[in-house]
N, C-alpha and C positions, 0 to 999 in steps of 0.2 A: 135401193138398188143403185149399184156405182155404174151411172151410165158413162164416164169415161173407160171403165172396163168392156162393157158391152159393145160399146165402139171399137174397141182394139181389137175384141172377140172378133167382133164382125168382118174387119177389115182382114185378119189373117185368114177366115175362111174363102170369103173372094178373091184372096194373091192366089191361093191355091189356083181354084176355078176359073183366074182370069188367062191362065197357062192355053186354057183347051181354044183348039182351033178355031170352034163354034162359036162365035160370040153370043146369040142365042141359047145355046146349052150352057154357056160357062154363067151367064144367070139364073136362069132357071135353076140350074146346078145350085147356086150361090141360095138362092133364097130357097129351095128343096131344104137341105141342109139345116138352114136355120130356123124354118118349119120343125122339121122333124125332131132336132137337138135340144132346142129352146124350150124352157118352157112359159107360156103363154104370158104369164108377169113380165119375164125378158122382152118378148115381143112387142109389147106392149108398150113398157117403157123405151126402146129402141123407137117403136112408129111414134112416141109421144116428141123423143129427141128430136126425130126429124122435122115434124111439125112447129117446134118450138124455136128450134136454130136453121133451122134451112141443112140439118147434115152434118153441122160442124164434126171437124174432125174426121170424117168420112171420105175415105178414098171415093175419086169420082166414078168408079166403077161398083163400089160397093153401093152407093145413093145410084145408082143406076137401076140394080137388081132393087133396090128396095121399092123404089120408086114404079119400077114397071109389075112387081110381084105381090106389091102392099096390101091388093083383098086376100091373096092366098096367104099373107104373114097375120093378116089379123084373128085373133084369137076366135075360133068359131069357125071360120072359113076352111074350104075344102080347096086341097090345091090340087090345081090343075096344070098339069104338063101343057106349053104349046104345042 
């Protein structure tokens, strides 16, 4: 899996998301998204990148949504709307 693709994936779904007024919605938004789209290999390796580089490459808002949404991104998990 090319996780420098998965990073650019990610970052372009959060520029979207980080538009909305809500800064709470526009993560939750951010990681919904990458829930539902993804599938769970992606996820995975994306939460492996973070763990392993601290993010790199990761717009600070994208490591934001990952970081605050990361049990509803791990594969198995149920996500939950705040």
């Amino acid at each position: 899996m090319n996780v420098e693709h998965l990073v650019s994936m990610a970052n372009q779904i959060a520029s979207f998301y980080k538009a909305y007024p809500d800064r709470v919605e526009a993560l939750s938004s951010t990681a919904r998204w990458i829930r539902r789209a993804w599938d769970p290999r992606m996820r995975t390796a994306l939460l492996q990148h973070v763990d392993s580089t601290g993010g790199e490459g990761l717009d600070p808002f994208t490591l934001e949504a990952i970081q605050t949404y990361r049990k509803d991104l791990t594969p198995g998990d149920t996500f939950v709307r705040p």
